[in-house]
C-alpha positions as CSV (number, residue, x, y, z in Angstrom):
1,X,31.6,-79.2,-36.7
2,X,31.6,-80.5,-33.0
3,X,31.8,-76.9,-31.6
4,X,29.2,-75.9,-33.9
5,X,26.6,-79.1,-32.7
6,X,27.7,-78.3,-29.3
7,X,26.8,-74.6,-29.7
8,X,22.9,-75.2,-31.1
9,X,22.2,-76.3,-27.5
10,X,21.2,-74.4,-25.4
11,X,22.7,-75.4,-22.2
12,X,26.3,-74.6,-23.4
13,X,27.5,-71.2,-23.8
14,X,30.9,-69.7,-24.8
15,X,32.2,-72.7,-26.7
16,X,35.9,-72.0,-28.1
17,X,38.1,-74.8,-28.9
18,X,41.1,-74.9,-27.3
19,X,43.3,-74.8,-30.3
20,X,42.1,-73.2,-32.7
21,X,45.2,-73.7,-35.1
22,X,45.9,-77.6,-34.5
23,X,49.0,-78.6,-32.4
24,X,48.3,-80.8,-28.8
25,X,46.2,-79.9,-26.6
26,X,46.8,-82.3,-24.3
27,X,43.4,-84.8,-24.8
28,X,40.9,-81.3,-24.6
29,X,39.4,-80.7,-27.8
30,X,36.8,-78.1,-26.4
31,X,35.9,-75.4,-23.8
32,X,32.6,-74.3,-22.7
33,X,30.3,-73.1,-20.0
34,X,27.4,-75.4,-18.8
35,X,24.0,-73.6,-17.7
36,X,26.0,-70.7,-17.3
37,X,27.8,-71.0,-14.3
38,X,29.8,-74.7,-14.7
39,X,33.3,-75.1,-16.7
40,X,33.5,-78.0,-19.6
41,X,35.7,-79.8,-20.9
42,X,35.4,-81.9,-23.9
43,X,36.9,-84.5,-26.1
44,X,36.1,-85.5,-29.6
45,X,37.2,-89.2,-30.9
46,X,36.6,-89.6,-34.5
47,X,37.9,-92.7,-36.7
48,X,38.1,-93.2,-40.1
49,X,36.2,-96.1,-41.9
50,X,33.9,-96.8,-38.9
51,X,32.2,-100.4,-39.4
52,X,30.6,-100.5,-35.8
53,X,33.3,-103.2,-35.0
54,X,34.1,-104.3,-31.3
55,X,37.4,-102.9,-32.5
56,X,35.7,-99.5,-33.0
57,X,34.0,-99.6,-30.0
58,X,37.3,-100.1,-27.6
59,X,38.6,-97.5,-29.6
60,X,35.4,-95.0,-28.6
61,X,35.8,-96.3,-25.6
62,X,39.3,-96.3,-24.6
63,X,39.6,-92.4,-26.1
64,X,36.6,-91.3,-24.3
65,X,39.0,-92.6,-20.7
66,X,41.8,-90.8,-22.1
67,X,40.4,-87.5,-22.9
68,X,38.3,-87.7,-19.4
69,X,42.0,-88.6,-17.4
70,X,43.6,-85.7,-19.4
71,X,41.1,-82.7,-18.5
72,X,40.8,-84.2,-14.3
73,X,44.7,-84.5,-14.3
74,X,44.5,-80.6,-15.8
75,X,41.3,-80.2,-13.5
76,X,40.9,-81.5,-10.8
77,X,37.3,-80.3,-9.6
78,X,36.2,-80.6,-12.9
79,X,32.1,-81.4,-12.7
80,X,31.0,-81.4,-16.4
81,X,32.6,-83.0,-19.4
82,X,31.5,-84.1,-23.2
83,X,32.5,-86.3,-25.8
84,X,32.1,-86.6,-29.4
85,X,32.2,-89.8,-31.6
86,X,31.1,-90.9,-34.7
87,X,30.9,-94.6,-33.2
88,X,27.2,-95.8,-32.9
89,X,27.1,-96.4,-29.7
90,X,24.3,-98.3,-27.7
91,X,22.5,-97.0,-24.7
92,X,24.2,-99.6,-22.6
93,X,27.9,-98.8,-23.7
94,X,26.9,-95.0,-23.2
95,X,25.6,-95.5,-19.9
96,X,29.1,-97.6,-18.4
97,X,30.9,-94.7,-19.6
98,X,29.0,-92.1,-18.0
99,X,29.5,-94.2,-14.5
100,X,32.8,-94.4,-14.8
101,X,33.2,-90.5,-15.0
102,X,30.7,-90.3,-11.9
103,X,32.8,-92.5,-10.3
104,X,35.1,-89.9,-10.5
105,X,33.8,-86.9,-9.4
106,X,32.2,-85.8,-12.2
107,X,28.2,-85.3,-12.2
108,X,27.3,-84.0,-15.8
109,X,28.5,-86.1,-18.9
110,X,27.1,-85.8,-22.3
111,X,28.2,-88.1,-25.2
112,X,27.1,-87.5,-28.8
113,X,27.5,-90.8,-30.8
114,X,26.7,-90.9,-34.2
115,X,23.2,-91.3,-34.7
116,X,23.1,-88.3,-32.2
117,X,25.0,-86.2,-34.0
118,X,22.7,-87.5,-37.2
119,X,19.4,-86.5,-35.7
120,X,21.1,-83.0,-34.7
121,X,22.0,-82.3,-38.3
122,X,19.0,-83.4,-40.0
123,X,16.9,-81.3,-37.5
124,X,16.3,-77.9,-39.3
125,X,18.9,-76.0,-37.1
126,X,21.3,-78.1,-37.8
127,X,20.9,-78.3,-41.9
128,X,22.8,-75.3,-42.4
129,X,26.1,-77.1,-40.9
130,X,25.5,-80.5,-42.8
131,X,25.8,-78.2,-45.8
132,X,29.0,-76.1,-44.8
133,X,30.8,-79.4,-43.1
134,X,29.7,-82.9,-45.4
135,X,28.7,-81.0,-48.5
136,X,25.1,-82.3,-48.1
137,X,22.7,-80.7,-50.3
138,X,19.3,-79.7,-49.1
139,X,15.9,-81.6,-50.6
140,X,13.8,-79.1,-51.3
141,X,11.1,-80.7,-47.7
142,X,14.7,-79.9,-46.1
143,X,15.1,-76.4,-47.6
144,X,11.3,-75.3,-47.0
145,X,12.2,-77.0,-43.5
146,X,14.7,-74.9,-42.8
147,X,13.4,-71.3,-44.3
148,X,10.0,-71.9,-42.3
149,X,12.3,-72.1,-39.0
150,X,15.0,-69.3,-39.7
151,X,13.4,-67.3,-42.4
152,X,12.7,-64.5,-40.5
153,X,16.1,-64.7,-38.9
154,X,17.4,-64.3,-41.7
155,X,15.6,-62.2,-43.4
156,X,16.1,-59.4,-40.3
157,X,19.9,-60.4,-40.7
158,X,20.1,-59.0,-44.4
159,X,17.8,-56.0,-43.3
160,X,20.4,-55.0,-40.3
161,X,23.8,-56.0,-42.1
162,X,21.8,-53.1,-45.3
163,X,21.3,-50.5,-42.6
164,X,24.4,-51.0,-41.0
165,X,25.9,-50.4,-44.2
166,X,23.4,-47.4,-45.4
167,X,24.3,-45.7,-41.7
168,X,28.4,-46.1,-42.0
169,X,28.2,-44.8,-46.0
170,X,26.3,-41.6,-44.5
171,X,28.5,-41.4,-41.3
172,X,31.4,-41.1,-44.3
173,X,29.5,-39.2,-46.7
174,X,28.9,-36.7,-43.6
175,X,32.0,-36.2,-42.5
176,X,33.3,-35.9,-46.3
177,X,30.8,-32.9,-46.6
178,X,31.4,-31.5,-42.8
179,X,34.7,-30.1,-44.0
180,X,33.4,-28.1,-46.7
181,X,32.1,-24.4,-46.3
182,X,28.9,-23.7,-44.4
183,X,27.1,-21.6,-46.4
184,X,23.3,-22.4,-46.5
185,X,20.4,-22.1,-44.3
186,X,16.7,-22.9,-44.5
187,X,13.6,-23.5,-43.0
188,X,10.4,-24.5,-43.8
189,X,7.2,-24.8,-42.1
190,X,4.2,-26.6,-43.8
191,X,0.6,-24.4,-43.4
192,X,-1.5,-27.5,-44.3
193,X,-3.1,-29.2,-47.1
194,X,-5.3,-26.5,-47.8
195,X,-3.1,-23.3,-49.3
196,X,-3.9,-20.4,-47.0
197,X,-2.2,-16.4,-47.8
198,X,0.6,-16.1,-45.3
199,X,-0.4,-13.2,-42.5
200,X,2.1,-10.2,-42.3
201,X,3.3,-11.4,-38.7
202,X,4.7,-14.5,-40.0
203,X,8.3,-14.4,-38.7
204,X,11.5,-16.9,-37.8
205,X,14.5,-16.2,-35.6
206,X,17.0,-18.7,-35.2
207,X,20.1,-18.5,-33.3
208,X,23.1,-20.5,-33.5
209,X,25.3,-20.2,-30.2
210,X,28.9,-20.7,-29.4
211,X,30.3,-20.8,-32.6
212,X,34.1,-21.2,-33.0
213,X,36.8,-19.4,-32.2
214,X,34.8,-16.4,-30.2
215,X,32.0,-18.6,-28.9
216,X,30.0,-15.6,-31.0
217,X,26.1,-16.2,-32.4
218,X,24.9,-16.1,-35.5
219,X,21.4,-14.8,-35.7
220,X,19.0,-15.7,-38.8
221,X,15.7,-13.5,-39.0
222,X,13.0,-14.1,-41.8
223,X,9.8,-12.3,-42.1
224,X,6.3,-12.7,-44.2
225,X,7.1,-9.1,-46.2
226,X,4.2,-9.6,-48.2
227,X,1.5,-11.9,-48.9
228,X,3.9,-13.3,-51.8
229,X,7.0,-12.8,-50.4
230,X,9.5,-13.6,-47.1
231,X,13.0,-11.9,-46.8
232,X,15.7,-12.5,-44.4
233,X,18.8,-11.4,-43.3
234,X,21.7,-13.3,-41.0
235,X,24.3,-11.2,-38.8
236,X,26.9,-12.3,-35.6
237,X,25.7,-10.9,-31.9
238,X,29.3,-9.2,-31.7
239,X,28.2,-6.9,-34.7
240,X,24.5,-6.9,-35.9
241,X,25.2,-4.3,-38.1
242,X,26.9,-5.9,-40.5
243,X,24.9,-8.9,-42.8
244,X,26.7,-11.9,-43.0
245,X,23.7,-13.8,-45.2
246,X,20.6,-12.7,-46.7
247,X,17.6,-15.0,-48.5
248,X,14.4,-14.4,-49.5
249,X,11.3,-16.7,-51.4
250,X,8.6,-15.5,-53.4
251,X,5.3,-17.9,-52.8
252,X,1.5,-17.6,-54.7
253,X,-1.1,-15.4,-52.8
254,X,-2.0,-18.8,-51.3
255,X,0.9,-21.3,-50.2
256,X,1.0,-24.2,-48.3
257,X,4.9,-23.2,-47.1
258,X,5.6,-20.2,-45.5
259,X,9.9,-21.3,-45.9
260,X,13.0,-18.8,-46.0
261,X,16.6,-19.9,-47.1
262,X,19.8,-17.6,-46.4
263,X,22.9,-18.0,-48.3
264,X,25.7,-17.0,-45.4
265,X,29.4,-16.3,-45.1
266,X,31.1,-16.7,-42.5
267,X,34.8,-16.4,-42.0
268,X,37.8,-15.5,-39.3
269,X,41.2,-14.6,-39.9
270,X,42.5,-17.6,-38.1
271,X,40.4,-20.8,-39.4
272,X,39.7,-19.3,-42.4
273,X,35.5,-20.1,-43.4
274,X,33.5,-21.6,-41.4
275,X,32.7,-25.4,-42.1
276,X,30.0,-27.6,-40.7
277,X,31.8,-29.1,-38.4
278,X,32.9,-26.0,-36.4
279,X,28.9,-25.5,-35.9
280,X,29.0,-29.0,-34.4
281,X,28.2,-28.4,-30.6
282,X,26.5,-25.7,-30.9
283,X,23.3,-24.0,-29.4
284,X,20.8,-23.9,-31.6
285,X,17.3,-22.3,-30.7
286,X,14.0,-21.4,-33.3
287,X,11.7,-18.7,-32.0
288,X,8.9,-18.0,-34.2
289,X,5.5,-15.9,-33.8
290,X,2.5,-16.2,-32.8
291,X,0.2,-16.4,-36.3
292,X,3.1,-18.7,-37.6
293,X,3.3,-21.3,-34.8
294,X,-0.6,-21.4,-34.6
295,X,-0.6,-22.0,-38.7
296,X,1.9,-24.7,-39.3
297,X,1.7,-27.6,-38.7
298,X,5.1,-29.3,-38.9
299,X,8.6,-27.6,-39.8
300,X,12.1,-28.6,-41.3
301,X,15.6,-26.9,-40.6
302,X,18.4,-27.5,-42.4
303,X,21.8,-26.9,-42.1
304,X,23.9,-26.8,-45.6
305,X,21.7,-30.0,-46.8
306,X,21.1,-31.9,-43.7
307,X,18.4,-32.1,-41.8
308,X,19.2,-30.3,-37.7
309,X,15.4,-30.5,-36.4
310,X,12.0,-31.3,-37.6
311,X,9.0,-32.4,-36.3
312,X,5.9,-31.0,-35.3
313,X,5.9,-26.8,-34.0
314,X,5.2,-27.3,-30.3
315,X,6.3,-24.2,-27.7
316,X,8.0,-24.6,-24.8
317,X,6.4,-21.2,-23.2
318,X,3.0,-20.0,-23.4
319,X,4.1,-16.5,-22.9
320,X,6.5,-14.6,-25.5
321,X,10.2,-14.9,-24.4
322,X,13.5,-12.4,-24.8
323,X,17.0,-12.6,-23.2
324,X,18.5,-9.6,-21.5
325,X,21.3,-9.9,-23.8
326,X,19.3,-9.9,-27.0
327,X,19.4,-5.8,-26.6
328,X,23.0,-5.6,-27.5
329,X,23.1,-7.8,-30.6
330,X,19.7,-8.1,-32.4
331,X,17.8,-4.8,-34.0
332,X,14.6,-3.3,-32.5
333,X,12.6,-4.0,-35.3
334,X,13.4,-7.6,-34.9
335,X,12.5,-7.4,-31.2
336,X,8.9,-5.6,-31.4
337,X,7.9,-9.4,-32.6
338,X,6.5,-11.7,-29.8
339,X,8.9,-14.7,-29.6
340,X,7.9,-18.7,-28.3
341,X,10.5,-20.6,-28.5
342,X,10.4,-24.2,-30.0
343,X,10.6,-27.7,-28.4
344,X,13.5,-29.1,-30.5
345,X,13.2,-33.0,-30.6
346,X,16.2,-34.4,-29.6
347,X,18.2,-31.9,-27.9
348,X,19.4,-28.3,-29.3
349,X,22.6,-29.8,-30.1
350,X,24.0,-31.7,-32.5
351,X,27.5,-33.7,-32.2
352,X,29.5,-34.7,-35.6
353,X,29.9,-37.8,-34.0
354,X,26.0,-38.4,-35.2
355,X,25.8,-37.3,-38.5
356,X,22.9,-35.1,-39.5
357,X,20.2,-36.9,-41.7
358,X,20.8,-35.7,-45.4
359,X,17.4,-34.4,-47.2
360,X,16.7,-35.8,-50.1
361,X,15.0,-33.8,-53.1
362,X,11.7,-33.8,-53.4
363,X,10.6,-36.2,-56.4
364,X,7.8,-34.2,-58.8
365,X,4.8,-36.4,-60.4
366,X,3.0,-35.0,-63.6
367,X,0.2,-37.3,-64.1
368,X,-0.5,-35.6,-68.0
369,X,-3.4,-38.6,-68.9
370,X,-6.3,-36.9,-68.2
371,X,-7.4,-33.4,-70.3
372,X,-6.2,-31.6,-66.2
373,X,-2.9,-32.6,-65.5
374,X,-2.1,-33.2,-62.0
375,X,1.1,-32.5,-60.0
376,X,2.1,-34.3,-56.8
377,X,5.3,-33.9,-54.6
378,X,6.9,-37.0,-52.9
């Protein structure tokens, strides 16, 4: 409980007792650090029964010498020391003990004496230890008391110990699901509130860089093949010929989405399929058209079911882009497009030491009251 007092003030810092478990310590109850810069060393001298009697006193008193001769003979150049008591003390018998430890050497000495220690644990930052160390109950003026002071605190203290525990469940829950095949891409790019009919140069290109063991690229190519309908195909750089993944979504004349999602399947001799975690380093870069990246107005890309990038479609060129090595791995009809690369928010690269951000399902509202049923997506 003294350690605890000692701690609410402010001018001591790294308070430790100095043993912990019981057993001597040789008269010095407790360490700490005064205003930051000065070593402490502390006693504590608590009797049982206390009346207040003179004999009470010379025992305060004479414990108080003890402890302060134990922690010089241990310290020499000790200049700050404390004592506890639960003796009521007077101002005059605190005073000729503080003297005596000036006389000494010593130029800071703070004694907490009973009604000290009383007022400290009837303030409201100290109600919480009358409760956890003399079973005091609260009155309810002391419990409002207290709330109105640490409330918040602790209130902010519940939130952070939830997410702390929401963030180490999904680190867990990702790297459960990082193991298992990847097979699923998608991405989605939002045309509005108002539906609009998706133009025939709608397109997406999305390459995925480095991938394990051959450092090849997977390459992931959707276009607007009617106004109803986007297909999509998915291929490696080291042979564009053959399809690795295809996908394709059918929308109404007018759509607020213009979106594409490619089952893939990708495997190697020596590690067998591919999981998300050997796409974990990775380069990953979106190119989209023109029409497409003057339409939307902000996009989602997912990886299997977690979310890699989203935000707001912003270009990092104003002039269309290509790469010398496209050439060799990407078909010509792919490559007649004009390409601008997208600003991807927070880096192209994802580590599976920061788990991806896991989408969650889209909840559907039918409000059937009226005589016109309404839908709406949350």
């Amino acid at each position: 409980m003294c350690l605890a007092i000692l701690s609410l003030d402010r001018q001591y810092s790294a308070v430790t007792p100095r043993r912990p478990e019981g057993g001597p310590d040789g008269g010095r109850d407790i360490e700490a650090i005064f205003r930051g810069e000065t070593r402490c060393l502390g006693g504590i001298g608590f009797q049982n029964s206390v009346e207040d009697s003179a004999k009470n006193k010379r025992e305060a008193t004479n414990k108080f010498h003890d402890d302060l001769k134990s922690a010089l003979q241990a310290e020499p150049d000790l200049r700050s020391f404390v004592f506890f008591t639960n003796v009521d003390l007077t101002p005059a018998e605190i005073e000729k003990l503080r003297d005596a430890a000036f006389k000494k050497g010593v130029t800071h000495v703070d004694v907490f004496w009973r009604e000290r220690i009383r007022q400290v644990l009837d303030s409201p930052e100290g109600l919480g230890l009358r409760y956890q160390y003399l079973k005091l109950s609260l009155s309810e003026a002391e419990q409002a008391a207290f709330f109105a002071r640490f409330g918040g605190q602790l209130e902010q203290l519940i939130i952070n110990q939830q997410r702390s525990i929401e963030s180490r469940l999904d680190r867990i829950e990702f790297f459960s699901s990082s193991v298992l095949p990847f097979n699923h891409v998608s991405v989605s790019f939002s045309l509005g509130d108002k539906p609009i009919p998706i133009q025939d140069d709608m397109a997406v290109l999305i390459s995925i860089s480095g991938i394990r063991p051959r450092r090849d690229s997977l390459f992931l190519y959707c276009r607007s093949e009617s106004r109803i309908k986007t297909v999509g195909k998915a291929w490696m750089w080291s042979d564009p010929s053959k399809h690795v993944g295809s996908g394709q979504s059918h929308h109404p004349e007018q759509v607020k989405f213009f979106s594409n999602s490619w089952s893939v399947n990708l495997f190697d001799a020596s590690v067998g399929p591919f999981a998300l975690k050997d796409i974990a380093g990775c380069v990953v870069d979106i190119f989209v058209t023109r029409p497409l990246l003057e339409a939307s107005v902000d996009y989602r890309f997912m990886l299997n079911n977690y979310v890699a990038h989203d935000g707001v479609p912003r270009t990092s060129s104003e002039s269309p882009v290509t790469r010398s090595w496209w050439k060799d791995g990407i078909p010509s009809s792919v490559l007649e497009h004009q390409w601008y690369p997208l600003m991807l928010v927070g880096g192209s690269t994802f580590s599976s030491a920061s788990p991806l951000r896991r989408h969650e399902p889209e909840t559907i509202h039918v409000d059937d009251s009226s005589t016109s049923p309404t839908i709406t997506i949350s």
